[in-house]
N, C-alpha and C positions, 0 to 999 in steps of 0.2 A: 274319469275315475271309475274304479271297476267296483262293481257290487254285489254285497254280498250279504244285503239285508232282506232278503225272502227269495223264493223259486219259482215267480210267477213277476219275476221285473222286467221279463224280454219277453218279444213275443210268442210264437211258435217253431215248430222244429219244420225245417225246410221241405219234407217231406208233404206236411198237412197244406205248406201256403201252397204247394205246387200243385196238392190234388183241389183244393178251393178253386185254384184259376183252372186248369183244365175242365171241371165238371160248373162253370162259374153262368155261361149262357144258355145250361143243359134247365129244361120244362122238367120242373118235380113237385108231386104234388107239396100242401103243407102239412103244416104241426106236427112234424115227425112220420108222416104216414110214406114218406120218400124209399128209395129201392137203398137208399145208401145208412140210412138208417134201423131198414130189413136189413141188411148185410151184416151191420154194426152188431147187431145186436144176436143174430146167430154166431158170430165170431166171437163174443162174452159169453154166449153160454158156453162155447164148446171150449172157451178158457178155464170156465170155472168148473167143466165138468160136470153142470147143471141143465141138462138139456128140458127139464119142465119148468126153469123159472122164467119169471116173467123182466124185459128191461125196460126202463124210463129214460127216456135225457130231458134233465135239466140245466141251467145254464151255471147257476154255479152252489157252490156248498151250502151256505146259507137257506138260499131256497129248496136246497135235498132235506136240510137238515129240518126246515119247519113243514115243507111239504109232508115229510114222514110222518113225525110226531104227530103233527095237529089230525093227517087224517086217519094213524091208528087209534089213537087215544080218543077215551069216552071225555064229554065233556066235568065229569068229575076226578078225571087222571091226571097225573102228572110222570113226568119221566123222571129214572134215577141218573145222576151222573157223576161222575166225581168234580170235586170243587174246581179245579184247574179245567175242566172238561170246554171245549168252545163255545156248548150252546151255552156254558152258563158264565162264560167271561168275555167273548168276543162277537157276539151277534146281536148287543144294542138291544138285548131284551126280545130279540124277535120271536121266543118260544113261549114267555109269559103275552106277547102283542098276541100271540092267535090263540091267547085262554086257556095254557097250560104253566104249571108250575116247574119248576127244574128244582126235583128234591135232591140237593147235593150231597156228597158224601165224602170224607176224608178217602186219599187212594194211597198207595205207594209206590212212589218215583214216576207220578203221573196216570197210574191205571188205579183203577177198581177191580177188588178183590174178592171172589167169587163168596166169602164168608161176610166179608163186609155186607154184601147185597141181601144172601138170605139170613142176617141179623135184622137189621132193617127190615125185609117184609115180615119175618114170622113175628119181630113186635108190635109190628101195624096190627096185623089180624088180632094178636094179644090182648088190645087196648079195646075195652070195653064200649069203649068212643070213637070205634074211629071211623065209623057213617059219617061224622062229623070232620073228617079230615081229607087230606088231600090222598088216594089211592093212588099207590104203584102202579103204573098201568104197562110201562116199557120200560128196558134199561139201554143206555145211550154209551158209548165209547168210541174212542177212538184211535186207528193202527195208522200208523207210527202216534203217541198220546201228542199233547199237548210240550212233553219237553223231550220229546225225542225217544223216548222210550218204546219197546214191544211187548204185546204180549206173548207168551209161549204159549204153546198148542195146549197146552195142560191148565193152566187158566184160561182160556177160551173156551175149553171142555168143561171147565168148572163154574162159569159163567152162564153158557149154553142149559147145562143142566139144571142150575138154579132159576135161570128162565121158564124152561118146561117145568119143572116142578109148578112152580105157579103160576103155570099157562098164562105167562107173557112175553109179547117178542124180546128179539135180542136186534140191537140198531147197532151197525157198525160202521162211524165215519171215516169214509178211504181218502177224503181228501190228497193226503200223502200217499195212498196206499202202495205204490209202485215200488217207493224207497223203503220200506217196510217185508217188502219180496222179496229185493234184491239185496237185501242188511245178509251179512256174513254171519250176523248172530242171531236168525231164526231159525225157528223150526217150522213155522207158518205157510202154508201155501195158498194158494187162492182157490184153489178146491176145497182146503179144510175150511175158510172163512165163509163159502156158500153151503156147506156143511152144518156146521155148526150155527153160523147165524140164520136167521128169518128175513131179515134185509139188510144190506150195506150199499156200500156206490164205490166205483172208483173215477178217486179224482184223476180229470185232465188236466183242469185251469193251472194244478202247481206241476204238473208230469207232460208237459211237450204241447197242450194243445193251446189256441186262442184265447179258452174259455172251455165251459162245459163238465158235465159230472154223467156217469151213471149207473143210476142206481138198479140194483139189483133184488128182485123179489123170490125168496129162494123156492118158495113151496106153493105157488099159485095162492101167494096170500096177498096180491095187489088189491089194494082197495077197489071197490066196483065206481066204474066211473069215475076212475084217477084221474085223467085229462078233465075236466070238468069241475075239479077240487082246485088242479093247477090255472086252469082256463081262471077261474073266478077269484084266486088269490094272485093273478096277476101277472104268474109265473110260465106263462104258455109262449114257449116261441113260434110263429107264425112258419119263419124260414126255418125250420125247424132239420134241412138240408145240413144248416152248419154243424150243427150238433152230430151228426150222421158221418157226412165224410169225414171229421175229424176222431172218429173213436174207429169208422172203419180203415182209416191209416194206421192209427195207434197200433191197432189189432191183426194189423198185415205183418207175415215176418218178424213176427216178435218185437214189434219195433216198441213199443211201452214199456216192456223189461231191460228191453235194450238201452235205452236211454236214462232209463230210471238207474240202471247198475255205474254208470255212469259217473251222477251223482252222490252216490256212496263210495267209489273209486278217487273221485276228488276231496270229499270231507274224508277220507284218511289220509290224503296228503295237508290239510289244514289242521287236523288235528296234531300229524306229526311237528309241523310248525309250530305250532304255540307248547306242546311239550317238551320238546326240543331244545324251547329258550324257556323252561319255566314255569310258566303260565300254570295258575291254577284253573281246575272246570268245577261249574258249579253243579255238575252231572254228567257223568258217563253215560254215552251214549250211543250207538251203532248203526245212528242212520244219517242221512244227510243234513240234521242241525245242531251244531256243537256250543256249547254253554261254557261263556270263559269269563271268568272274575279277573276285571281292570283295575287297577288304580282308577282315580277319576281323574289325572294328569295325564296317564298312559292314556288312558280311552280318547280324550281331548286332542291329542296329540297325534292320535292314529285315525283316527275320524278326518285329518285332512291329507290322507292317503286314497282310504278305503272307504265303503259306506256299510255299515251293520245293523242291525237291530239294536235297540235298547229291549233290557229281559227285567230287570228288576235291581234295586237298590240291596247294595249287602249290607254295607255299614254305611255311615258319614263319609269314609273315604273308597269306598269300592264299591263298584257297580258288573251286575251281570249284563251281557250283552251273547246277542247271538251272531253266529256267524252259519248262514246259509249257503250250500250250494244245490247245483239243481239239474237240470238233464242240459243245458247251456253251459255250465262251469269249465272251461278249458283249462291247459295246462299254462296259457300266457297267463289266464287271470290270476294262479296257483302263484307267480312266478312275481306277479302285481304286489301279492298280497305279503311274498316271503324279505320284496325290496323294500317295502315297507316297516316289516319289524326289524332289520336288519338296522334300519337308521333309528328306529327307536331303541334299541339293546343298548346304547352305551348309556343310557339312562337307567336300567336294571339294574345296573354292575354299582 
């Protein structure tokens, strides 16, 4: 059964297992200090056009995501984020576990909006009281957001400078980031994103590799003694090689964008699918995750074809579900998914 319920179901792109096994019996040192991980990491800078910043790998988002926060934030901070935002819906509380709040905030179509942010701080400082409260210390998002959505260069800039304004960083999660670059409907580059932001990462684990994330420190603002923050929360890879050869293949040849475009090549062919026969979305969207409102009989019924995501209940009788593709998405599986509705359509009519 072909699937099509996340970008991280298979494992790596052939290129990475193939440089894994050749460099597999090669002596390198550990925790990242390897020549393959020096490589890697000159090949991000000169990606991003940032040749002073500083790179990290870690192994996956999660641990980018608390790694960051916990170690820029004062023990009185909390990050801002919008409500749908990952740290504050999908990591099991891992940002409150290391002693930070996630001050959430209403977004629109999944982003935070650069007025929403400095509404929010300038009534913090306002508040007579608010020694007594949880301080803004970082704001947290993420490219492509939580349902698919981007931001434009022009809220990033509007973001960025609400940031500096009140000299706190800007956190950009790339998890997806690759499909966000290669969206037809940005204006976004990855130069503007090491630009504008203070830190981000891009992700591997859902963009071609095994596993792995990395993050990006834009302005020599890595924390002192990073490795040693990661080392003692747990997060330290020893072989820290794998991390290394997989971001220096990604980064050979363009092959990250390459395969990331891909993926946004094939979610226009599933979207034209489900438009085609109907289908309503429960959001317009321009990257590799599309949002479709089922009947909860259609869903049922299509679930012993395909495999998808469940996204969220519309009514009693409809449910959103997502349908993912990814830098693995072929044109058979395209072809899986279209034999499929084809025998569910006399059911529509």
């Amino acid at each position: 059964m072909v699937s099509f319920s996340s970008d991280y179901t298979q494992g790596a792109h052939e290129n990475i297992i193939k440089r894994l096994t050749e460099t597999n019996m090669e002596f390198l040192a550990g925790y990242g200090e390897d020549t393959y991980c020096a490589s890697a990491k000159e090949k991000i800078k000169a990606a991003c056009e940032a040749p002073e910043a500083d790179v990290y790998f870690l192994v996956g988002g999660t641990q980018a995501n608390q790694m960051v926060i916990s170690s820029l934030l004062r023990s009185y901070e909390g990050v801002i984020s919008v409500v749908s935002g990952h740290v504050n819906t999908h990591e099991a509380g891992a940002i409150e576990h290391a002693g930070h709040k996630v001050l959430a905030l209403e977004g629109v179509d999944g982003k935070l909006m650069p007025e929403t942010v400095r509404k929010y701080i300038t009534d913090f400082y306002a508040d007579a009281n608010h020694e007594a409260a949880v301080f803004p210390g970082m704001v947290y998002i993420s490219h492509p957001t939580e349902y698919g959505t981007l931001y434009t260069k022009s809220e990033l800039e509007g973001l960025s400078a609400v940031c500096r304004e009140f000299g706190i960083p800007l956190f950009l999660d790339g998890a997806r980031l690759g499909y966000g670059l290669m969206s037809r409907g940005t204006d976004v580059t990855l130069p503007d994103i090491a630009r504008l932001c203070d830190v981000f990462y891009i992700g591997g684990t859902k963009v071609g590799a095994l596993c792995g994330e990395a993050l990006v420190f834009t302005s020599k603002n890595m924390p002192a003694h990073f490795s040693a923050v990661v080392k003692q929360k747990g997060a330290l890879l020893a072989k820290g090689r794998l991390l290394g050869v997989q971001f220096d293949t990604l980064f050979t040849d363009g092959l990250y964008f390459e395969i990331s475009r891909n993926a946004i090549e094939k979610s226009d062919k599933i979207r034209k699918l489900f438009r085609d026969r109907g289908y309503k979305f429960l959001i317009e969207t321009v990257t590799n995750q599309i949002f479709i409102v089922l009947e909860n009989s259609t869903m049922q019924e299509l679930a012993k074809y395909v495999t998808f995501g469940f996204w969220e209940n519309v009514d009693k009788d409809h449910t959103a579900v997502r349908f993912a593709s990814s830098w693995a998405t072929t044109d058979a599986d395209i072809a899986e998914l279209e034999a499929a509705l084809e025998l569910l359509s006399p059911q529509r009519k």
